[in-house]
N, C-alpha and C positions, 0 to 999 in steps of 0.2 A: 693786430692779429699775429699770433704767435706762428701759426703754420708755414712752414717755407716750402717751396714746389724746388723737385731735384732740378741738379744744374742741366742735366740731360734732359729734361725732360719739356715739351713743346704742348703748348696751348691749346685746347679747342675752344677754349672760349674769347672772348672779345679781349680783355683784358690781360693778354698773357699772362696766365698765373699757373700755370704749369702743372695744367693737373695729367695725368698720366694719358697719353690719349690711344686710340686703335691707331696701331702705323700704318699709314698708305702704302699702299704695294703700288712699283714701280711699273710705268708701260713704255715700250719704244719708243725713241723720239729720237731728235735731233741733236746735235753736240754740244748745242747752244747754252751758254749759263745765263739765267734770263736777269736782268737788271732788277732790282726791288723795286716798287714805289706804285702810282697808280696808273692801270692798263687800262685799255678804253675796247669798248668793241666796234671792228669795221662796221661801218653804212647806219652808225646810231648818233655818230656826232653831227646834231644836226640844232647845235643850240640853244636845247632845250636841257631840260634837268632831263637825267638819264639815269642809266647801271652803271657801274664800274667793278672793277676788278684789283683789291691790293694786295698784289704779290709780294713775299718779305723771305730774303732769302739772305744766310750770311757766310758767306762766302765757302761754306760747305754745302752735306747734303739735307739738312732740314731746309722744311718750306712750310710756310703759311700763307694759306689761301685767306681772304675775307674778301666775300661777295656781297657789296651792296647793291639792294634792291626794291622792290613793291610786293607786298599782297595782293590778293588778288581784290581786297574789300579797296587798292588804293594807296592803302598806309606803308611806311617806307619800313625796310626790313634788313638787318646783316646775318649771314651764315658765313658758317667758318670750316673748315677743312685745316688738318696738321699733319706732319707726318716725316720720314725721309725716303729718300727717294737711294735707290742703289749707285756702289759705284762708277761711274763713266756714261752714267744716265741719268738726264736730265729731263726724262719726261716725270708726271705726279698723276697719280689716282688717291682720292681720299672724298670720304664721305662729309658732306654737305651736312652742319648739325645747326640749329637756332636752340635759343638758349635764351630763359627768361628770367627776371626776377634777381636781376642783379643790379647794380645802386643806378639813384636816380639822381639828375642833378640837384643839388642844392639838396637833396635829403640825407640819411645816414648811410654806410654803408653796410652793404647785406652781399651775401653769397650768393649767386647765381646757381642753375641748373639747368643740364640739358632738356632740354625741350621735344626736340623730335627730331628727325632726319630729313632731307629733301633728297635724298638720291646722292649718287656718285658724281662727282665732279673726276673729269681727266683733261688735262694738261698735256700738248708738244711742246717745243721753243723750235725754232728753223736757225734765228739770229738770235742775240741778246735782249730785242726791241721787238719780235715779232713772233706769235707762236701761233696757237689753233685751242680753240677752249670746247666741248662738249659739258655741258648741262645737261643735268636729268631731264628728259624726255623732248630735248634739243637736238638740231644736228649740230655738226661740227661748224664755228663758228671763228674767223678770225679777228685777233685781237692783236695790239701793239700798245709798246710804252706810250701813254698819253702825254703828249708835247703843249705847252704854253706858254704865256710871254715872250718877250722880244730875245729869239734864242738869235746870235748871229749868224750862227749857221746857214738859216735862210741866204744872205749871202755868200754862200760859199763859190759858186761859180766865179772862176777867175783869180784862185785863190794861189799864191804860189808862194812856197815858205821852204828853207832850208831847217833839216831838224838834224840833232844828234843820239841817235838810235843805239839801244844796245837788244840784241838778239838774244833769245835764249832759247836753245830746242833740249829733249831728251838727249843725242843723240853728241852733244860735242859741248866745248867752253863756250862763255860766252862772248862775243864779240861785238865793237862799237865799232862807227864809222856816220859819217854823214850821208844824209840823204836829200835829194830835193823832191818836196811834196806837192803836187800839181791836181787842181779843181778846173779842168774847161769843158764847157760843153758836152756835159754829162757825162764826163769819164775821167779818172784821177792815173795819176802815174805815183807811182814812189822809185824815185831811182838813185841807185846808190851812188855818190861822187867818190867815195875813198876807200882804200882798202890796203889788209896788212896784208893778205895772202895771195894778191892776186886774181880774187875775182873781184866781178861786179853784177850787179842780181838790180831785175826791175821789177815789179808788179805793177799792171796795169789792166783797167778793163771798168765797166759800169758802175755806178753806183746811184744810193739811195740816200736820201736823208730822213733818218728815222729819229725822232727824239734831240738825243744831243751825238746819237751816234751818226757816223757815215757806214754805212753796209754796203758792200760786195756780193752778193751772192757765186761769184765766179770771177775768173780771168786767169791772164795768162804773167808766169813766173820765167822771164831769161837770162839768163845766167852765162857772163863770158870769161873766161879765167886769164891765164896771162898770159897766155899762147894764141889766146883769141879764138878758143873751140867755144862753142854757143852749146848752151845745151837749152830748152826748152820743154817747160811743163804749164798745167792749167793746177792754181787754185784756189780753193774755197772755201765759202765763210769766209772772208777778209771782213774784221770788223774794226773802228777805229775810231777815238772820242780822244780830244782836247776834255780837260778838266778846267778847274776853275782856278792851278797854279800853274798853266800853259804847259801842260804836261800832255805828249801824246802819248795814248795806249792802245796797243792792235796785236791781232793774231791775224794769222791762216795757215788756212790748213791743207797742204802740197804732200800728195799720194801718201795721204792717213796720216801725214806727218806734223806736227802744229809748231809752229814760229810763233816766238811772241816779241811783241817790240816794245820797248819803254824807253822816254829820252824826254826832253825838253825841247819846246822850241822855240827858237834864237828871235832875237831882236832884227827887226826888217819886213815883215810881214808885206806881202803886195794884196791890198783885199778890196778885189772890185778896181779903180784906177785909184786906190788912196790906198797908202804905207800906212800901217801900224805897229805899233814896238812888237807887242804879245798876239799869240793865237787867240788869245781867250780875250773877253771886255772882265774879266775881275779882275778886281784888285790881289794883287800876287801878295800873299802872307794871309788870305782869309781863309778861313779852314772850312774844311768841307764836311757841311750838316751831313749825317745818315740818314738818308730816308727809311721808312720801315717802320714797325710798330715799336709803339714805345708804351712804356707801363707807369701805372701811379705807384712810387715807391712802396708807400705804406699798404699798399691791397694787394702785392703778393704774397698769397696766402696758403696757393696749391688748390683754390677753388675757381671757378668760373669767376668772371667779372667785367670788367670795362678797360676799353684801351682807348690811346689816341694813333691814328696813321698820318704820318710827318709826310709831304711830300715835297722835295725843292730841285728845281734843275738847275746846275749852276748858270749862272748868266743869264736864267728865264726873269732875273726880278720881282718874282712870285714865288710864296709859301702857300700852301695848300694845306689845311686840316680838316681831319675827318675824326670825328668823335663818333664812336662804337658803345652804346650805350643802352640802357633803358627806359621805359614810359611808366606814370604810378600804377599802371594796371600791369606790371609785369615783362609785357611784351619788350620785345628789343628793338630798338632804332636804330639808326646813324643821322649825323648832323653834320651840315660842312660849312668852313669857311676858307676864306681867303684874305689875305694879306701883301702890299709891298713888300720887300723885304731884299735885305743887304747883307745879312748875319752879321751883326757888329756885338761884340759879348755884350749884355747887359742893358741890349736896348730892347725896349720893351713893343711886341709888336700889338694892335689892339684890331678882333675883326669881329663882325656877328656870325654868330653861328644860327642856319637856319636849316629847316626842316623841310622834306618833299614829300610828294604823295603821286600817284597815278600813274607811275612811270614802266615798264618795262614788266611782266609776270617771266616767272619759269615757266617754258612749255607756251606761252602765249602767244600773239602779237607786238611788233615792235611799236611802241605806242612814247609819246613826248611825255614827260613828266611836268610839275609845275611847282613854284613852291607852295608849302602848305604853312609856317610861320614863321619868324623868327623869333628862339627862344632867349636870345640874348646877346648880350656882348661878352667874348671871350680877352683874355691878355697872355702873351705868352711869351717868355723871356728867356734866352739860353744863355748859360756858359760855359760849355765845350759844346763840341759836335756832338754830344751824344748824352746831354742833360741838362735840366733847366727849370724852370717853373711853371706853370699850367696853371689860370686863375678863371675856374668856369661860373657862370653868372649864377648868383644868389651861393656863393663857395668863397669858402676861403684858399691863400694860396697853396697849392699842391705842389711838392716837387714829384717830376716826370724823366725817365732815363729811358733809354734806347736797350728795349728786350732783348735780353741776350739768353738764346736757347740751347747755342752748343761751344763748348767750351774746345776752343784751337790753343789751348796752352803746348801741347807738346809740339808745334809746330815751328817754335821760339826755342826748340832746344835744338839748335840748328848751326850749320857754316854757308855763310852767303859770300856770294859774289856780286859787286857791282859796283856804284857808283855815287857818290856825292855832290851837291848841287848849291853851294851857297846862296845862287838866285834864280828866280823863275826861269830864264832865258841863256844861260851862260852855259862854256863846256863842265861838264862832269868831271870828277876826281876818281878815279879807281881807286877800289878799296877792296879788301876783304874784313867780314865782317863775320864775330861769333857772339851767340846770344844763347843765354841759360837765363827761363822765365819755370822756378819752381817756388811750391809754396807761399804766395809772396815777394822772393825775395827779385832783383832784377840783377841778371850783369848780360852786358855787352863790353865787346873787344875791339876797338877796328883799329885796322894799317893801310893806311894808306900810303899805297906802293910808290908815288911817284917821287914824294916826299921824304918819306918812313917816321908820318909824323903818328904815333900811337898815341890813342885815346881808350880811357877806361870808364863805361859809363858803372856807376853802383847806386841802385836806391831802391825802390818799391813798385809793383804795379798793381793795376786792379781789371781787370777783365773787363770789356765795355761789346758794343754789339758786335761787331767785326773784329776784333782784335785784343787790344790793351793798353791802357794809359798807363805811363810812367814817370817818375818823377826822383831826382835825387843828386848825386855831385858827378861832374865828368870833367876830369884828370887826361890831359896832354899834354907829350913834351916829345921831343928831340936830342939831340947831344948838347944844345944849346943851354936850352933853357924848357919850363916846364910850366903850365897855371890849371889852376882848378877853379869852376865855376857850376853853379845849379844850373839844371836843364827839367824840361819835360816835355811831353808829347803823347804823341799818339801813333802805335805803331801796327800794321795789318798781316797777314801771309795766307794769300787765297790760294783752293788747292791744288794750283798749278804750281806750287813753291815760290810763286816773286811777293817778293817785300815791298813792303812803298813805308814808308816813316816820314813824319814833320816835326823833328825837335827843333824847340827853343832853348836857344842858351843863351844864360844872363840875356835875359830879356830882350836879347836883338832878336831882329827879324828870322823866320826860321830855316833851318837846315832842312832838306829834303835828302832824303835817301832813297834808292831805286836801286833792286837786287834780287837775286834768287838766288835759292839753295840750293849749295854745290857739291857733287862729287865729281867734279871735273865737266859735269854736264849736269844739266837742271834735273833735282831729286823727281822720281816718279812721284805717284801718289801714295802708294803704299811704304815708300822710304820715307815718304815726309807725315806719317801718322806712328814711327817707329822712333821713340826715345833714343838718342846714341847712348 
């Protein structure tokens, strides 16, 4: 198909294929940027096939809703909602559309069409993992990132880890220092052990476990300098997730003011009465899948069509797919499977995809779903985060990438500050770092300060769903001595300006990079949507 859907431009149909859609108008809410992947609704998980919710969001203001659900005749059904949402507001309003007569498994492909409306769907976030949903002719209902498999987080009580934290606010540079992180009896501490300037800052108070995150809804921030004057504040939204390369990441947010914290953490872990090296149970160097909608290469066309929704949490041990699809009478479906899963490039994972009925109407009762067939066995194989193969039954193999709706190139045309990390667990190297991502072409610059050992990255990139893959030669030397070697990766910049990057060079295990963009203090959002 020759048609291509603008780079700007976001989905209403299943398929991300980018046809032009009505923008959602933004409504009040909460400060919260909600995590992608599948949301579940309170008081309906109850073991039975059910609704869900897949939020797909990339690291700006577009958002894609797709609501899986029931007819009322029974048969299973997705609507979808698109849209962007305004500056420094992260609540959604966007109409609810079904969309028929786009391709069917194992037959040809054909173009889909809007179908009809169900109403207005709106959208809060409170946390990351938690928000409030309204359905046409629903009340307000709440929902949370759906949690599965063996997360370790469950035990977290007792948990007590020393991490190496760097700070970034609007308001000043950034600064690192040690912290000790504490999980007892339902209330966590973060308290700081080291300092350049003389203070020392703790945050303590309640928490939740939600997903793979920890939430705070509140607590209290004290602060003693070097004279030993205390000063004391409360606050809120503290949110906080170990990744899957024992990487912590948290904010909060202290009288309208937002902290963010990014650092590694160290080797020694106390979890429960047993030491362990890393925060996290993955394996450090495995890259981290995107959840979100992902698109069949060749069917972006700028017409309605079919999608797949990737769901993984790291450390859960479970992949999660949802197929967004159609029946030979037209209608639309979704189909779901599941899988073990490790992400190792190239290993192939194999799950049935099966089909529900009777579960859950708009406007109705909350009623148990059940299955209604399986239509096959699915195979699905990655190799990067954010692309891979897709082999659905009675189909040949398809390749599948990670929908990318809004393009953060100018985001890369940046001066960062921050930090360097040879290994999952180890101190950080301070660095400043410059990157120019136009046309194509790729350069980055970094020094690192402690050394003044400079490196020059030069090669290509290509736009991927959160960020950009890169790939090409990176040039280091000294007064000493100098070598060049290929690298690539994958690198981010969400719109609070912090960086996160995972190059590989010559083939060793990968670099991590943790930064934001600097004018002496982390770029606003409006500096960081402006070209230098």
């Amino acid at each position: 198909m020759a048609r291509r859907a603008l780079a700007s431009a976001i989905t209403l149909a299943a398929s991300a294929t980018g046809v032009a859609p009505a923008w959602a108008q933004s409504i009040p809410a909460g400060g919260a940027e909600p995590e992608p992947g599948m949301w579940a609704f309170d008081g309906e998980l109850n073991g039975r096939p059910g609704r869900s919710l897949q939020i797909d969001t990339q690291l700006g203001r577009g958002m894609v809703v797709s609501y899986l659900g029931y007819r009322a005749d029974g048969s299973a059904l997705f609507l979808q909602a698109s849209g962007y949402r305004a500056q420094d507001d992260n609540g959604f309003t966007g109409e609810l559309r079904e969309f028929r007569n786009g391709p069917v498994i194992g037959g040809q492909t054909a173009n889909g069409e809007v179908a009809g409306s169900a109403g207005t769907l709106r959208l809060s976030f409170d946390t990351p993992v938690s928000g409030t949903v309204t359905l046409p002719g629903e009340a307000p209902r709440r929902i949370a990132r759906f949690t599965y498999g063996a997360q370790e987080l469950s035990r977290v009580s007792g948990f007590r880890k020393d991490v190496q934290l760097t700070v970034h606010t609007r308001e000043r540079f950034p600064g690192t220092a040690t912290y000790a992180l504490q999980f007892s009896g339902g209330n966590f501490q973060l308290v700081q052990t080291s300092t350049r300037d003389g203070n020392l800052c703790s945050y303590s108070g309640p928490y939740q476990l939600r997903s793979e995150s920890i939430v705070s809804a509140e607590g209290t921030k004290l602060c003693t300098d070097a004279a030993g004057n205390q000063q004391r504040g409360t606050y809120r939204q503290g949110h906080f997730r170990f990744d899957n390369e024992n990487f912590l990441s948290g904010s909060v947010r202290t009288e309208g003011r937002d902290e963010f914290f990014t650092g590694p953490c160290q080797a020694g872990a106390v979890l429960g009465n047993s030491p362990v090296a890393p925060c996290s149970l993955a394996w450090y160097g495995q890259p981290a899948l995107q959840p979100g909608m992902w698109s069949f290469d060749d069917e972006l066309d700028g017409r309605p069509g079919r999608s797949v929704q990737i769901d993984h949490l790291a450390n859960s041990g479970m992949l999660l797919v949802s197929y967004l699809g159609y029946r030979s009478d037209g209608s639309s479906l979704f189909l779901q499977g599941a899988a073990y899963f490790g992400f190792l490039y190239n290993q192939t994972y194999t799950f049935a995809l099966k089909e529900y009925r009777r579960g859950p109407v708009i406007g109705g009762p909350v009623t148990p779903g059940e299955e209604a067939a399986t239509v096959g066995e699915a195979q699905l194989t990655f190799d990067s985060p954010t692309s891979g193969v897709l082999t659905l039954p009675g189909e040949m193999p398809r390749r599948i990438s990670r929908y990318r709706y809004e393009d953060h190139t100018v985001r890369f045309d940046k001066a960062f500050e921050g930090y360097g990390y040879p290994s999952a667990h180890t101190p950080g190297t301070p660095m400043s770092i410059d990157i120019v991502a136009r046309a194509g072409v790729f350069r980055m610059d970094t020094l690192t300060r402690d050394t003044s050992l400079a490196c020059r990255y030069r090669g290509t990139y290509r736009l991927t769903g959160e960020g950009l893959f890169t790939e090409g030669s990176r040039s280091c030397g000294t007064l000493d001595a100098s070598t060049t070697t290929p690298y690539s990766g994958e690198i981010a910049v969400n719109e609070n300006g912090l960086l996160r990057a995972r190059l590989t060079e010559n083939g060793r295990s990968p670099v991590l990079i943790s930064a934001g963009c600097s004018n002496g203090r982390l770029c606003t959002r409006a500096e960081l949507q402006r070209p230098r």
